[in-house]
Every structure is written in structure tokens, then in C-alpha cells.
C-alpha positions in Angstrom: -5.5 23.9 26.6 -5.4 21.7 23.5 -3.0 18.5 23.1 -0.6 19.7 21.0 -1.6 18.5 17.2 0.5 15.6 15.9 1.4 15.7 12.1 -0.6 13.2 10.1 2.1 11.4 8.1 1.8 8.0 5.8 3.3 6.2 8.3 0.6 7.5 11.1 -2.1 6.9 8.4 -0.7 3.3 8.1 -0.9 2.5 12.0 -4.6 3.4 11.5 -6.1 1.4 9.1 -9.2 2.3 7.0 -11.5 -0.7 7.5 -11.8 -2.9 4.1 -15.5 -4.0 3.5 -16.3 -7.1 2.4 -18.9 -8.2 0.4 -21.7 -6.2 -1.9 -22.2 -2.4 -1.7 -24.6 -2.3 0.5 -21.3 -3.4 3.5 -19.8 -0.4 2.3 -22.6 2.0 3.1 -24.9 4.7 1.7 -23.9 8.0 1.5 -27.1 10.8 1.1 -25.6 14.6 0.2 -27.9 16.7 0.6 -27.6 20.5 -1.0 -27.6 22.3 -4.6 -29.7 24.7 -5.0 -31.4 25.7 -8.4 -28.1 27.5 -9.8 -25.6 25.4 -7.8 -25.7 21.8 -8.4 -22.4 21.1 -9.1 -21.1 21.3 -5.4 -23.6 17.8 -4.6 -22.6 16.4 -7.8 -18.6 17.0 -6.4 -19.3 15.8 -2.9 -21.0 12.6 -4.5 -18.4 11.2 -6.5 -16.1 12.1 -4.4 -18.0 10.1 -1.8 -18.1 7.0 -4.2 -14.2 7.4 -5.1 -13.4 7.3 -1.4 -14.7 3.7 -1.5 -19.2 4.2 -0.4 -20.8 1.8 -2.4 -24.4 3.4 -2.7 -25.3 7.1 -3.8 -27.8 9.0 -3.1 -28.0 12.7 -4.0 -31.4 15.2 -2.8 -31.4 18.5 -4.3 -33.7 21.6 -5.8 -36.2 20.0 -8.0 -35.4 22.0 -10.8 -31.5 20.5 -11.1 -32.6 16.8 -10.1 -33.1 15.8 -13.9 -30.1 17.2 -15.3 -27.8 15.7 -12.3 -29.1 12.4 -12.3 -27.6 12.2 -15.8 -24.2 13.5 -14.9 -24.6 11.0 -11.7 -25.8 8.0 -13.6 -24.7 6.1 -10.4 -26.7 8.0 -8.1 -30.5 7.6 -7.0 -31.4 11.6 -7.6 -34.5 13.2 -5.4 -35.8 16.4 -6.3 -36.5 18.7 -3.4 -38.8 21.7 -2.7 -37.6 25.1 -4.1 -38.1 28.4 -2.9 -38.6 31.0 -5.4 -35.2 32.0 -5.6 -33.7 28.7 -6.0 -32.5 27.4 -2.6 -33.8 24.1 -1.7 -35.7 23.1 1.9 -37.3 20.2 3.3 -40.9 19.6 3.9 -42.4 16.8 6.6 -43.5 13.9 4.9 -41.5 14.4 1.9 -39.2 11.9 0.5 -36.0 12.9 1.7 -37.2 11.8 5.5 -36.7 8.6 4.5 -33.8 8.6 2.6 -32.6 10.4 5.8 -33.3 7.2 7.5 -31.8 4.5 5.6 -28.6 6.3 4.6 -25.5 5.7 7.0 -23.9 9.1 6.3 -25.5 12.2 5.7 -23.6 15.3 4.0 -25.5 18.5 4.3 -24.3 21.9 2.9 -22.7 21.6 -0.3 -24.5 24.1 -2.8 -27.2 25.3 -0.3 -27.9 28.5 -0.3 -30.4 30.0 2.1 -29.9 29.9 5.8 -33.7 29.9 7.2 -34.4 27.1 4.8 -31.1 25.4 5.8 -31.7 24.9 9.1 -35.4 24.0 8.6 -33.2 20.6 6.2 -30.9 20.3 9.4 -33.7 19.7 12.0 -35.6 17.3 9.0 -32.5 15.4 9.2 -31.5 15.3 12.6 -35.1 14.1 13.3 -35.1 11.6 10.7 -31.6 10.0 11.2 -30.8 6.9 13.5 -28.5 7.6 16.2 -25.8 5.4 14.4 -25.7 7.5 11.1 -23.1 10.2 10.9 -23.1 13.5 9.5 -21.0 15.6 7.7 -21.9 19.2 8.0 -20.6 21.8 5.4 -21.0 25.4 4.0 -24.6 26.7 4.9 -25.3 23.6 7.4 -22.3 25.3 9.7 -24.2 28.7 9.3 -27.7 27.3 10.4 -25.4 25.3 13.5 -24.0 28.6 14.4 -27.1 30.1 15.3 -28.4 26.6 17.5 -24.5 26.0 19.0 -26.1 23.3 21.4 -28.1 21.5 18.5 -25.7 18.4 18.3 -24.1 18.7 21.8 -24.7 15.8 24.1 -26.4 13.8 21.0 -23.3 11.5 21.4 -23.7 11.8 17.3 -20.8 11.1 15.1 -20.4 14.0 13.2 -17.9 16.1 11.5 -18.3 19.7 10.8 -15.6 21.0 7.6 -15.8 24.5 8.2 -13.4 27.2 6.1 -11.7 30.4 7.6 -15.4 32.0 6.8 -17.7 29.5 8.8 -15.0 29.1 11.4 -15.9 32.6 12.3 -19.3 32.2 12.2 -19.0 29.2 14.6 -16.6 30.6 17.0 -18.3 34.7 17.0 -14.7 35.8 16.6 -11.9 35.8 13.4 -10.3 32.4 14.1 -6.6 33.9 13.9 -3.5 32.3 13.6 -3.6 29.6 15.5 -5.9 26.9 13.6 -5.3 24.2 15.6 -6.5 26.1 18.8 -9.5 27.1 16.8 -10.3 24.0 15.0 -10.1 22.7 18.9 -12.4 25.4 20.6 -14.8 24.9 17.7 -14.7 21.4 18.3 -15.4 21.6 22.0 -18.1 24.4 21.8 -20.2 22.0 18.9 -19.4 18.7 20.6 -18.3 17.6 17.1 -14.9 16.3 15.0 -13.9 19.4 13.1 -11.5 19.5 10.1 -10.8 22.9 9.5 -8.3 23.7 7.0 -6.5 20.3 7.6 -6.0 20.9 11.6 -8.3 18.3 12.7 -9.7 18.4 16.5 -12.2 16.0 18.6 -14.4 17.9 21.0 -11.8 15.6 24.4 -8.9 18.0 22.8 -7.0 15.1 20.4 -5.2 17.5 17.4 -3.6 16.5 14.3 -2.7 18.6 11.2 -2.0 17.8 7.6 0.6 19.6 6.4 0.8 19.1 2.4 -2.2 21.4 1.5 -1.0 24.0 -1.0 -2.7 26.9 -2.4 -4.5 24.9 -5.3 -6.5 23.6 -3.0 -8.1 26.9 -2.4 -10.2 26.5 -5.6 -14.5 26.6 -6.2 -15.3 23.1 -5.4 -12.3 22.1 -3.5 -14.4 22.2 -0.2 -17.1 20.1 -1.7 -14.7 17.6 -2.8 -13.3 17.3 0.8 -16.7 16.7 2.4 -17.7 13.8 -0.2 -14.6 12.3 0.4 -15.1 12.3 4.0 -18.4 11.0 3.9 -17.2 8.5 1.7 -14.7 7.3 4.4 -17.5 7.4 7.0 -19.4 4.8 4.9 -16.9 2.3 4.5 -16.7 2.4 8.1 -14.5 5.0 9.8 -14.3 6.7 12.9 -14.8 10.2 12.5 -11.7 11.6 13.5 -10.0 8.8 11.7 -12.1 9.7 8.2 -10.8 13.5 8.9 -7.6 12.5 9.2 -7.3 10.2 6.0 -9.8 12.9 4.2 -7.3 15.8 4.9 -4.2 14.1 3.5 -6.2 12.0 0.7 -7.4 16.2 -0.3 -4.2 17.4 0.1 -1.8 14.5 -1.8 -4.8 15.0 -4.7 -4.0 18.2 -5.6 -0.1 17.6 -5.0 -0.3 14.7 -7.7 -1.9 17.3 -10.0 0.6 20.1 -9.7 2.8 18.4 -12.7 0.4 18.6 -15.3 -1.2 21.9 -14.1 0.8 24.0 -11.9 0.0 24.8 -8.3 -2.6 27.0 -9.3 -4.1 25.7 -12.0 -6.0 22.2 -11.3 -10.1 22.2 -11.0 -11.8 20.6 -8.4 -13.5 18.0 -10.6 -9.6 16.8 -11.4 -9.5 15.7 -7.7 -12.1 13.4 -7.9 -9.8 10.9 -10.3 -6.7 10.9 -8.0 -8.6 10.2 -4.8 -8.4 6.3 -5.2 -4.9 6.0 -5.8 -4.0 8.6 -3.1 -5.3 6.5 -0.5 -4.5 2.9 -2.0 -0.8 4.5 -2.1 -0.5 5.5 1.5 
């Protein structure tokens, strides 16, 4: 059986730190997201910044070829890399094309947000598993969870630091079954079964059984985007140098607190996902 999850608080945020880098960018890491497809680039364009407002000091976004124009200008502070389409849109990798070595240099990897073909998902998983060091940690979201359910043992024994931010949807992909009630019991089992971190929802599990749960989530949250947002901003965590149940843990509440601070000026229902991406710095320089 699972621990039983602790409630992540300020005050339990506070007794564990995020690390402050010092010096240039480059000490504060490279974040690559890999994702959007031809008619969805807006999800890696949402993970990004949110990756740079959580404190990464170099962007790097790959995505279908067709988008990579118009996102580098909405992303001036990104390096943008245009990737193989397939003819309806989704994008994969191919050996020996540039986003091996991105893969390589980056020191997290997001991969999910705006794919949309499974087959050609997986084929970008294996590209980066192979092409990452063994230090560089992963973030996987969306379609990325739906390739992993159909290899469960891909990651396990890697010893890979790697989250998985699955919803209600890939949660039951990854487990066979309808997660049920009990999220912190499935967030654990997923984690155990993957050999991963998993942030599901805000009940946070490590694959040795350790639980915590953020309990200021409200139903804005549960807009398009939202989900993108949270994976860029744990990625962006990861860069700066987090552990990656700590960077779930600070990701969940910095997500959560976000949309809270927005609820004034737009009701509980009513915020975009974009309007997150302003109120992630002061959320965690507040805690």
C-alpha cells in the first residue's frame, strides 16, 4: 500500500527549496518541448513559456515543419526546429535529423504537448530516449503517455528522472482500468508500474510509494491548454535544477495558485490557459 499523501502547503514548499542558479542562462538549463502538430501548435508554444516563466534560461521548441515559421515569431525567445510531417499533420522524428541533437544537449525534454499520432509518437519517444544523456530528464505528456502505455517497461530500470503528467484519460490508458476515486492510489500504482514520478491531477507519487497532493486546484483549471501549461512549468523547474518529485510538487501548487490569482478578474470558469503563463513567476517568488 501507498504512504499516505501529505498535503503540499507553502510552509512544506518552503522547507524544500527550489535551487537558485547562479550565473548566465546556460546554469539554469535548456529546456527542448517537443510536440505540435501541423493544426496544434499552440500546446508547444504554452509548454515553452511556461518553461521559461518557471525560471529555464534557454528555449528550445521542435515541431511540424509547417508551424515552425509562424511559432518562432510568437516565441522570439526560442530556437524553433521544424520537424517531419506526415500527411495529415502530426509530426515524427527521423534518424539523423536535427532534433537528435538537440535531444542531446538539452537538460530536459518535454514530449507530448500538441502531438497527435500515436505510431509516429512513439517512433519521437524512442529518437529521444536514444539520443538523451542519462542525466537529462523527461517530462512526458498527452500522446507520449499513449505511446508509454503500449511499451510499460520502456523507462523502468533506466534509473531516468522522469515525470509522466498524465489526466483522468491517460491515467487509464496507463493503468488498463478507469483510475477511480482514489487518485492518490492511482497516481501511486501508475507510478510504480512506469518506474517514473507521476503528477496526476495534483496527487503526486514516486515509483518507492512517497504521496503528496495539492489541494487548491479548482475547476478553471480544467481548461484547453491548462495541461500544457503544467508540463512547461515543470520542465522549467527541472532546468533550474529540481528533483523531480520536488518540481511536481512546486509545479502542482505554482498551477493551481495561477489560476486562483485569476479567479478575481475572471471568475472560476472563465481564465485561458495563456493567462497562466504571467502569474507563474510571482506564484512561486510568493511562496
Amino acid at each position: 500500500m501507498p504512504n499516505r499523501s501529505e498535503v503540499i502547503t507553502p510552509a512544506l514548499l518552503r522547507d524544500w527549496a527550489l535551487p537558485v542558479p547562479t550565473g548566465g542562462k546556460e546554469a539554469r538549463g535548456t529546456v527542448l518541448v517537443v510536440g505540435g502538430a501541423r493544426f496544434t501548435p499552440g500546446a508547444v508554444l504554452l509548454a515553452g513559456v511556461a518553461a521559461l516563466r518557471a525560471g529555464a534560461g534557454v528555449l528550445q521548441l521542435a515541431a511540424a515543419e509547417s508551424t515552425a515559421a509562424a511559432l518562432s515569431i510568437q516565441v522570439p525567445e526560442a530556437l524553433v526546429v521544424g520537424l517531419p510531417e506526415t500527411g495529415d499533420g502530426a509530426v515524427r522524428g527521423d534518424p539523423g535529423d536535427l532534433l537528435g541533437g538537440l535531444v542531446a544537449e538539452a537538460d530536459v525534454v518535454t514530449v507530448g504537448p500538441g502531438l497527435t499520432d500515436i505510431d509516429a509518437t512513439g517512433g519521437l519517444l524512442h529518437l529521444v530516449l536514444e539520443a538523451a544523456r542519462p542525466e537529462t530528464a523527461l517530462v512526458l505528456d498527452a500522446y507520449a503517455l499513449g505511446a508509454l502505455s503500449h511499451e510499460p517497461d520502456l523507462l523502468v530500470g533506466s534509473g531516468r528522472r522522469v515525470v509522466l503528467t498524465p489526466n483522468l484519460t491517460e491515467a487509464r490508458h496507463l493503468l488498463g482500468d478507469e483510475p477511480g476515486d482514489d487518485l492518490d492510489a492511482a497516481a501511486a500504482e501508475v507510478a510504480r508500474r512506469y518506474d517514473a514520478v507521476v503528477s496526476l491531477y495534483g496527487h503526486i507519487a514516486t515509483p518507492d510509494g512517497q504521496c503528496w497532493r495539492e489541494e487548491s486546484g479548482d475547476a478553471g483549471l480544467g481548461t484547453s491548454g491548462s495541461g500544457d501549461v503544467r508540463a512547461g512549468l515543470l520542465a522549467g523547474l527541472l532546468s533550474r535544477g529540481a528533483e523531480p518529485a520536488q518540481a511536481a510538487c512546486w509545479a502542482a501548487f505554482a498551477h493551481a495558485v495561477s489560476g486562483q490569482r485569476l479567479v478575481p478578474r475572471y471568475g472560476r470558469i472563465g481564465f485561458l490557459a495563456r493567462e497562466l503563463l504571467d502569474e507563474i513567476p510571482y506564484t512561486l517568488a510568493t511562496v
